[in-house]
DRENLUM-70500 format. One record per residue (C-alpha): chain; z, y negated, x negated. Coordinates in steps of 0.2 Angstrom, whole numbers, plus 2048, in hexadecimal, padded with zeros to 3 digits. Each point is the difference from the previous one (the first is absolute). Example, Ala and Ser with C-alpha at 12.3 -4.5 7.8 and 13.67 -1.06 7.14 Angstrom:
% residues 2
<unit:A; pz:827; py:816; px:7C2>;
<unit:A; pz:7FD; py:7EF; px:7FA>;
//
This chain:
% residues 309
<unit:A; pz:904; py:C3C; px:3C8>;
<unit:A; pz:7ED; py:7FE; px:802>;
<unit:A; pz:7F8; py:804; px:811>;
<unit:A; pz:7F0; py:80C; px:7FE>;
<unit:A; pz:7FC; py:801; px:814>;
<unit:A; pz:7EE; py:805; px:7FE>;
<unit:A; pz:806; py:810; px:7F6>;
<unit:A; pz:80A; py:806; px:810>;
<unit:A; pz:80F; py:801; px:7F9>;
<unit:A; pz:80E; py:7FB; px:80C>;
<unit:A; pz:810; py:7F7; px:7FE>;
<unit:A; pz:80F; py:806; px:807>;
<unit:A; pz:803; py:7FF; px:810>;
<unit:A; pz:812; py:805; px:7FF>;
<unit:A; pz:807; py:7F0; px:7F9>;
<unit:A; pz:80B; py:7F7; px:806>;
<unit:A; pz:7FC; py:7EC; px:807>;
<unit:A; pz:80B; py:7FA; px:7EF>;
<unit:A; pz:7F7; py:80D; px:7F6>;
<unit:A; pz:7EF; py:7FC; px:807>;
<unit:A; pz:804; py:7ED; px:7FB>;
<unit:A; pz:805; py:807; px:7EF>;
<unit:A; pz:7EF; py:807; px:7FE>;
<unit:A; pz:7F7; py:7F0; px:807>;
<unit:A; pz:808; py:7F6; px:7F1>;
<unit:A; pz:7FB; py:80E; px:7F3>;
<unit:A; pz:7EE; py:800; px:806>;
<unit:A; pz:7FF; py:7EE; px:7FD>;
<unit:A; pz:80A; py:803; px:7EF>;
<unit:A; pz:7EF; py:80B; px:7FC>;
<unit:A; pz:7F4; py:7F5; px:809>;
<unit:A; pz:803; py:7F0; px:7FD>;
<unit:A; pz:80A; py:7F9; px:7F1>;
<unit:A; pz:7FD; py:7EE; px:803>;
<unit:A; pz:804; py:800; px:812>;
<unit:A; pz:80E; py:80B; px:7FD>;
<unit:A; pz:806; py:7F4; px:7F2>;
<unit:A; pz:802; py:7F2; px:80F>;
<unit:A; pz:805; py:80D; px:80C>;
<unit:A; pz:810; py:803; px:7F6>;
<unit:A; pz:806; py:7ED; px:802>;
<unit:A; pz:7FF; py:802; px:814>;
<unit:A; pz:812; py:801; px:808>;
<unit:A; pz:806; py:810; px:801>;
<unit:A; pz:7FF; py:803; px:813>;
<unit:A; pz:7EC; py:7F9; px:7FE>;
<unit:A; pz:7FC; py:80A; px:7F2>;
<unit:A; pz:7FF; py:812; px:808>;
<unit:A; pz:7F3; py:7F6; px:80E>;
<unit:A; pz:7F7; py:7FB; px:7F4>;
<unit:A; pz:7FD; py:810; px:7F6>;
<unit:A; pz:7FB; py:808; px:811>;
<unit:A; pz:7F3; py:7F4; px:804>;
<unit:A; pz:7F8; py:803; px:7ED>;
<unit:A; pz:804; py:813; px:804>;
<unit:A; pz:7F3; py:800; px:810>;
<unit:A; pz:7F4; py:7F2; px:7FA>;
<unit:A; pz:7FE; py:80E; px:7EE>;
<unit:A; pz:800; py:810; px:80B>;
<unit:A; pz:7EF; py:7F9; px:80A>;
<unit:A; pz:7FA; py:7F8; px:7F0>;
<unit:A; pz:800; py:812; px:7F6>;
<unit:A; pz:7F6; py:807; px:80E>;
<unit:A; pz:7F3; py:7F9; px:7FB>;
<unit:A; pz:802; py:7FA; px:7F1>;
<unit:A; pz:7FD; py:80F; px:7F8>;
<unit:A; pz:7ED; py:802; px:7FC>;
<unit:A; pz:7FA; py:814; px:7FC>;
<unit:A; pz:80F; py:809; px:808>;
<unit:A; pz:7FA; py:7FC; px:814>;
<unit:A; pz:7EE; py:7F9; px:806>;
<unit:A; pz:801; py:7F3; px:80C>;
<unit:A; pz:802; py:80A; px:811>;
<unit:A; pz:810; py:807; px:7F9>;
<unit:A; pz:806; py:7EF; px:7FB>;
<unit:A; pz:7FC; py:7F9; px:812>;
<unit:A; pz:809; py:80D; px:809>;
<unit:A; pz:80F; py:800; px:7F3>;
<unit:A; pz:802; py:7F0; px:805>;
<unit:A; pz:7FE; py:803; px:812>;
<unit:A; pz:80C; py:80C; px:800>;
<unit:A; pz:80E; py:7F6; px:7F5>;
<unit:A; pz:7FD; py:7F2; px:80E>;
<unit:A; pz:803; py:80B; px:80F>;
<unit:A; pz:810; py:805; px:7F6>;
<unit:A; pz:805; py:7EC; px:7FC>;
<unit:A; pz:801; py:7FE; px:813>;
<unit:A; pz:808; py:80D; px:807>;
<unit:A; pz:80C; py:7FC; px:7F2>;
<unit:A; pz:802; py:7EF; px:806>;
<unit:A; pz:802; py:805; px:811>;
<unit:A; pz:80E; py:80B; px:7FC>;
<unit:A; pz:7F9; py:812; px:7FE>;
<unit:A; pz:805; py:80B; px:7F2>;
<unit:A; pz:7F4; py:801; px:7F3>;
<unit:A; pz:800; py:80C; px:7F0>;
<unit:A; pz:7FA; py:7F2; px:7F3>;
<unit:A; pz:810; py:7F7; px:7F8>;
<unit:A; pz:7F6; py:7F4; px:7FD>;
<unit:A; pz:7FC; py:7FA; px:812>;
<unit:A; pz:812; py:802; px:805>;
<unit:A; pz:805; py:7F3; px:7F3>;
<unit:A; pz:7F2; py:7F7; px:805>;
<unit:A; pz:803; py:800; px:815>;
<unit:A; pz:812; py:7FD; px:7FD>;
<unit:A; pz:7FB; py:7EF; px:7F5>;
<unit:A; pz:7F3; py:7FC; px:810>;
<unit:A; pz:80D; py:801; px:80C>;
<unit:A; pz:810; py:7F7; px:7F6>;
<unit:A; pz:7F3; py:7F2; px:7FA>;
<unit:A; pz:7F5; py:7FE; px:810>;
<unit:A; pz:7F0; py:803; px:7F7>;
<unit:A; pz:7F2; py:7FF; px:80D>;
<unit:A; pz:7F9; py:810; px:803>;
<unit:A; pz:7EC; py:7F6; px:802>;
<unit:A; pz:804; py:7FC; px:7ED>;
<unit:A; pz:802; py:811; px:7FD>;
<unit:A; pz:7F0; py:806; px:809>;
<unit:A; pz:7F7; py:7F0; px:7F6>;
<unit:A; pz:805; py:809; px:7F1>;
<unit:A; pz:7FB; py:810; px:803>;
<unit:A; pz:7ED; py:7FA; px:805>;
<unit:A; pz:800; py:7F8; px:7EF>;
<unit:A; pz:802; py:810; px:7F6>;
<unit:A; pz:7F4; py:807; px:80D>;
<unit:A; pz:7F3; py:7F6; px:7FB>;
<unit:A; pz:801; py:806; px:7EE>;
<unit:A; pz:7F9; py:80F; px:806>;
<unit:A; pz:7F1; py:7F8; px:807>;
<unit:A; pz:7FD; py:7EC; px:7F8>;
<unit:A; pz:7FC; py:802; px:7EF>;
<unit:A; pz:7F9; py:7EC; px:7FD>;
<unit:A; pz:804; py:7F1; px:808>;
<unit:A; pz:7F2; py:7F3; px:802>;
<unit:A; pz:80B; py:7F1; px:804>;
<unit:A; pz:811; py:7FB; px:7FB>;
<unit:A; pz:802; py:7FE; px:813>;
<unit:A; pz:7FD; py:812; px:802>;
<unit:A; pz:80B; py:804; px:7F3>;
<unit:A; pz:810; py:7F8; px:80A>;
<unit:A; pz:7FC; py:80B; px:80D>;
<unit:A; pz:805; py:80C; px:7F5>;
<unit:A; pz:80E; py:7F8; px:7F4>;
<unit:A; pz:807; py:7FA; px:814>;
<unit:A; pz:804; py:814; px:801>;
<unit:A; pz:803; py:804; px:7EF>;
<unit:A; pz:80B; py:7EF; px:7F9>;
<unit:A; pz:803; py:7F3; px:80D>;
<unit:A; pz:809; py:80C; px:80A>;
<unit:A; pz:80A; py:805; px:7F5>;
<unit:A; pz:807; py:7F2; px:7FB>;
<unit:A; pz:804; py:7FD; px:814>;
<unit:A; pz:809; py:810; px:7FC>;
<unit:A; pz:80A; py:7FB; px:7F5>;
<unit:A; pz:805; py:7F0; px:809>;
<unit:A; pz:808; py:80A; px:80D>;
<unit:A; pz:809; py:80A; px:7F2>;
<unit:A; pz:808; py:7F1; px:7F9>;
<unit:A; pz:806; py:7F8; px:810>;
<unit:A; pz:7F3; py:7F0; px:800>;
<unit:A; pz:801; py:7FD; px:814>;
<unit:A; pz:7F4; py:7F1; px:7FE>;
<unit:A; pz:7F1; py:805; px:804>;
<unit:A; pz:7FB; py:7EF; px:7F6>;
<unit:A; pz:802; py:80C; px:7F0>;
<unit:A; pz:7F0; py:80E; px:806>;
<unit:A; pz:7F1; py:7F7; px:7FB>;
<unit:A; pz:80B; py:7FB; px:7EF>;
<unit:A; pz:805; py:813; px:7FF>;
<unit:A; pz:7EB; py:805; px:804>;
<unit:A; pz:7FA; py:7F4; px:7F1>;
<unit:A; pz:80D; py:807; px:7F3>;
<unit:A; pz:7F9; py:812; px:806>;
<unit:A; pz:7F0; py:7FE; px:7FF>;
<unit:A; pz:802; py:7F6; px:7EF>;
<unit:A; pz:808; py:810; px:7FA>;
<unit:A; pz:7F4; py:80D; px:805>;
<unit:A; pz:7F2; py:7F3; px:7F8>;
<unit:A; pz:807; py:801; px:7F0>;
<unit:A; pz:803; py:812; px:7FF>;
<unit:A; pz:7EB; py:802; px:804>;
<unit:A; pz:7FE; py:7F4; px:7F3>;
<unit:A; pz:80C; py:80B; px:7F4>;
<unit:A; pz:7F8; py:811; px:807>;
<unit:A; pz:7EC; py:7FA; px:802>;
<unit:A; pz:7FB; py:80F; px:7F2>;
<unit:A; pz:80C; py:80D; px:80A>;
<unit:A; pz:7FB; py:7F9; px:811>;
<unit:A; pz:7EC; py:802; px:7F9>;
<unit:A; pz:803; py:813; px:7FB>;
<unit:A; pz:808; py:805; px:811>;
<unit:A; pz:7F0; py:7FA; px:808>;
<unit:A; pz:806; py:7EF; px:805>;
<unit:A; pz:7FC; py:7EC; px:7FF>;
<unit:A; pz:80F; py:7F2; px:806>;
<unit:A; pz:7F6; py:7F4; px:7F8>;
<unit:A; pz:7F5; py:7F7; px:80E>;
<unit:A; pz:7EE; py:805; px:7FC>;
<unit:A; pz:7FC; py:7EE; px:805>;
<unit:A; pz:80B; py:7FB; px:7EF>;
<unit:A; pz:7F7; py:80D; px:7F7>;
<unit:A; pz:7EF; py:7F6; px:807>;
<unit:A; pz:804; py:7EF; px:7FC>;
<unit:A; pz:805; py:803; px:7ED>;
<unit:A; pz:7F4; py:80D; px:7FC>;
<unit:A; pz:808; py:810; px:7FD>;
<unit:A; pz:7FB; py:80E; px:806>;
<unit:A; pz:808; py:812; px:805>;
<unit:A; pz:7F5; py:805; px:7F2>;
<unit:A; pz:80C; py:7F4; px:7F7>;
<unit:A; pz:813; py:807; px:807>;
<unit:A; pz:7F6; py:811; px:7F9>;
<unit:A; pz:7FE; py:7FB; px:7EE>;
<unit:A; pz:810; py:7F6; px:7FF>;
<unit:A; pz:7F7; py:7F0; px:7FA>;
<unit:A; pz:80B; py:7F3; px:7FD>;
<unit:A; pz:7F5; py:7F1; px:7FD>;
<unit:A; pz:800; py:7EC; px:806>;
<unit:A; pz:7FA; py:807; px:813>;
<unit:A; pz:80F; py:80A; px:801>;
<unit:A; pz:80B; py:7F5; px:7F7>;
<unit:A; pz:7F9; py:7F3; px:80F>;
<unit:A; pz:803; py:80C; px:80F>;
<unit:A; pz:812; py:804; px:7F9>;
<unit:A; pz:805; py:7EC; px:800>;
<unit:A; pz:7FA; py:7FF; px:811>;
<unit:A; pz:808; py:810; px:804>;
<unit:A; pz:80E; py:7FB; px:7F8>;
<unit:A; pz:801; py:7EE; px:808>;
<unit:A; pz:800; py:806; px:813>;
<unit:A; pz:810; py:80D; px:7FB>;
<unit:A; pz:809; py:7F2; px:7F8>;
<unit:A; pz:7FB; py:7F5; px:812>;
<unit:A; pz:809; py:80C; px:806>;
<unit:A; pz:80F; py:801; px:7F9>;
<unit:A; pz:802; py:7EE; px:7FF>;
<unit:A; pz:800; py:803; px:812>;
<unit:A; pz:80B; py:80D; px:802>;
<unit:A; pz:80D; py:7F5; px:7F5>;
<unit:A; pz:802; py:7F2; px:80F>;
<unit:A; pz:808; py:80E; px:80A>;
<unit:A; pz:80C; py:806; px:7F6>;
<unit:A; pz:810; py:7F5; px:807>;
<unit:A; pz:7FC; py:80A; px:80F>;
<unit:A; pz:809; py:811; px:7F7>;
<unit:A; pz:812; py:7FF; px:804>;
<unit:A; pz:80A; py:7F9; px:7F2>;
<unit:A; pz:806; py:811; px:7F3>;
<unit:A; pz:7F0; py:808; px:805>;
<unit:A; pz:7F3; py:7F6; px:7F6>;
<unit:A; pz:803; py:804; px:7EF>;
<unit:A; pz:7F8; py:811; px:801>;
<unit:A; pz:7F0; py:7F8; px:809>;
<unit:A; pz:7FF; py:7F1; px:7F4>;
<unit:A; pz:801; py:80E; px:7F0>;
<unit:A; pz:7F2; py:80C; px:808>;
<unit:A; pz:7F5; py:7F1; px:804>;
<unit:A; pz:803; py:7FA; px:7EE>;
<unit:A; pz:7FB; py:810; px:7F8>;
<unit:A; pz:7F0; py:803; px:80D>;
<unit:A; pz:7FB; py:7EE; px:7FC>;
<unit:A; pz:802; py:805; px:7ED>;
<unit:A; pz:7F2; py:80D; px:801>;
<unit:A; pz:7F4; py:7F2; px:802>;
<unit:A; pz:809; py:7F8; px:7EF>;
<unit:A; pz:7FB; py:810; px:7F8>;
<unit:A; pz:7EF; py:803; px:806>;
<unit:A; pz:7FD; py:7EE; px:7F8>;
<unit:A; pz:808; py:803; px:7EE>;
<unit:A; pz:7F7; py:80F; px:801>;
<unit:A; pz:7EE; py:7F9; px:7FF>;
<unit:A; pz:7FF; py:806; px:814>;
<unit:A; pz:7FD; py:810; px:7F7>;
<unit:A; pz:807; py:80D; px:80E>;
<unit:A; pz:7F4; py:80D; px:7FB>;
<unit:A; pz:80A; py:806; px:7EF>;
<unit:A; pz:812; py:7FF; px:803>;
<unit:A; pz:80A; py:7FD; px:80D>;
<unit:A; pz:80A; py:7EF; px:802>;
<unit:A; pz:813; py:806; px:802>;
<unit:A; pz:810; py:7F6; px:7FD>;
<unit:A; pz:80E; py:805; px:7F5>;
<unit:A; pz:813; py:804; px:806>;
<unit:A; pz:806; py:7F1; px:7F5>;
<unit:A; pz:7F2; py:7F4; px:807>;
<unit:A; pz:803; py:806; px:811>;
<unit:A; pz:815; py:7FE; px:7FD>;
<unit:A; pz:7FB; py:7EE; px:7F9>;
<unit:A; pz:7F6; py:7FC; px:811>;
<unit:A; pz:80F; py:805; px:80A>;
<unit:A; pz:80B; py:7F4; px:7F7>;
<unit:A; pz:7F4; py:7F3; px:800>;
<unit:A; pz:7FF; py:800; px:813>;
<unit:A; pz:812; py:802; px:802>;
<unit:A; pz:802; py:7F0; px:7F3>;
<unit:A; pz:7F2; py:7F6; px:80D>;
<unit:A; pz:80E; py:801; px:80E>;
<unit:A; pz:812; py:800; px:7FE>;
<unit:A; pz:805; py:801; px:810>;
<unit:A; pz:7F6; py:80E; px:807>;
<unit:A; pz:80C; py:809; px:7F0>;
<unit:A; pz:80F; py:7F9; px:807>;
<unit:A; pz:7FD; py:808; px:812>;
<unit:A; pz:7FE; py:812; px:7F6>;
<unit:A; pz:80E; py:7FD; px:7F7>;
<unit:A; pz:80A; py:7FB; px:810>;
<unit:A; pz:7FA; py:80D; px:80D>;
<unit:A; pz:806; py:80E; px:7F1>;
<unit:A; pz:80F; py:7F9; px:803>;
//
């Protein structure tokens, strides 16, 4: 099921808390097959939490990410008004949006921190009025919103009390939401918007002039390396904090990081080209990841295979 809010069309508001969870794991079915491909290796009690975090994260993404059917005003209170909704959700009000009362029951089981929620809104808020970033450091002010918070989300989600793991959990977010701007430069260029630093841009010589014409020559090859370089910095990172994951919970993160990471492994094969196609990954390479992970750590294996018991 694919979530269309900016046509106005409303969910239904009579579903049950089970069948609004049902409906979270069907919007990230439509949404996102690769995340939903790791999703699926999540223990069942986890899973549903999981696709009701991606359920609200994609109902304040389609807001306003879809250029031509509202202007930006729209967009802006769209957004302001699904936030008002997310917290008096959270705080226990009824709400009409399944969605939200997935999501708020998820908040309150996991103990997701209701600042990180507010931090994520103000990132898709600023989509409606940043269109460039001068610095990378500015940037992270947004990918802080938009990314890094998520992944503390999803820390809460899988039961990682030590607060050792959230910087860990920031980095592997971040690095995530970088390759997909790497992936979606040409689509992000046509909704009006530019994730690469414009300081980047400056020191390699390329121009918006450039992102127009989709050239793909040695300055852009140059810029993508270095672009390239500070996702995989990240990554890296992220890895050092994986033990932090309770044991029979880590498979599903190791797999999704794995195929995020391999996005950057395409762009590469691909000549950097991002302008003509669109670097995907295939069901039996992403079923050949999983096992590869899962072959990198036997025991984390023998903990699923136990706690099914």
């Amino acid at each position: 099921m694919r979530l269309d809010p900016a046509s106005g069309v409303k969910l239904d508001g009579g579903l049950s808390l089970a069948e609004s969870y049902e409906l979270c794991r069907r919007v990230q079915k439509a949404h996102s097959r690769t995340y939903y491909f790791s999703t699926r290796f999540f223990p069942r009690r986890v899973r549903p939490r999981v696709h009701a975090l991606y359920a609200f994260m994609r109902y304040a993404d389609e807001i306003v990410d879809n250029p031509g059917a509202t202007n930006l005003e729209e967009q802006l209170g769209g957004l302001e008004a699904f936030e008002r909704e997310t917290m008096a959700a959270v705080a226990g009000e009824p709400v009409s949006n399944p969605v939200l009362r997935a999501y708020a029951d998820t908040v309150r089981r996991s103990g997701i921190e209701p600042a990180h929620i507010t931090a994520f809104m103000e990132s898709m808020k600023m989509d409606t009025r940043v269109f460039r970033y001068e610095t990378f450091e500015d940037l992270e002010v947004y990918t802080y919103g938009s990314a890094a918070v998520v992944g503390l989300m999803m820390c809460r989600v899988l039961g990682a009390a030590d607060r050792m793991a959230d910087p860990h959990a920031e980095a592997l977010g971040v690095a995530m939401q970088l390759s997909n701007f790497l992936r979606d430069v040409a689509e992000d260029w046509r909704r009006g918007r530019v994730y690469l630093p414009l300081e980047d841009l400056k020191r390699f010589g390329y121009g918006e002039e450039d992102l127009a014409a989709g050239v793909v020559d040695g300055r852009f090859v140059a810029l993508m390396r270095f672009q390239i370089g500070r996702a995989r910095r990240l990554y890296a990172y992220a890895d050092e904090g994986m033990k932090y994951i309770p044991r029979g919970r880590r498979w599903p993160v190791m797999v999704a990081r794995e195929l995020y990471a391999g996005i950057l492994d395409r762009i590469e094969a691909r000549g950097y080209d991002v302008y003509t196609g669109r670097a995907e990954t295939s069901r039996p390479k992403k079923l050949l990841v999983a096992a590869r992970v899962a072959a990198r750590d036997p025991r984390e294996m023998l903990t699923r295979s136990i706690s099914r018991r």
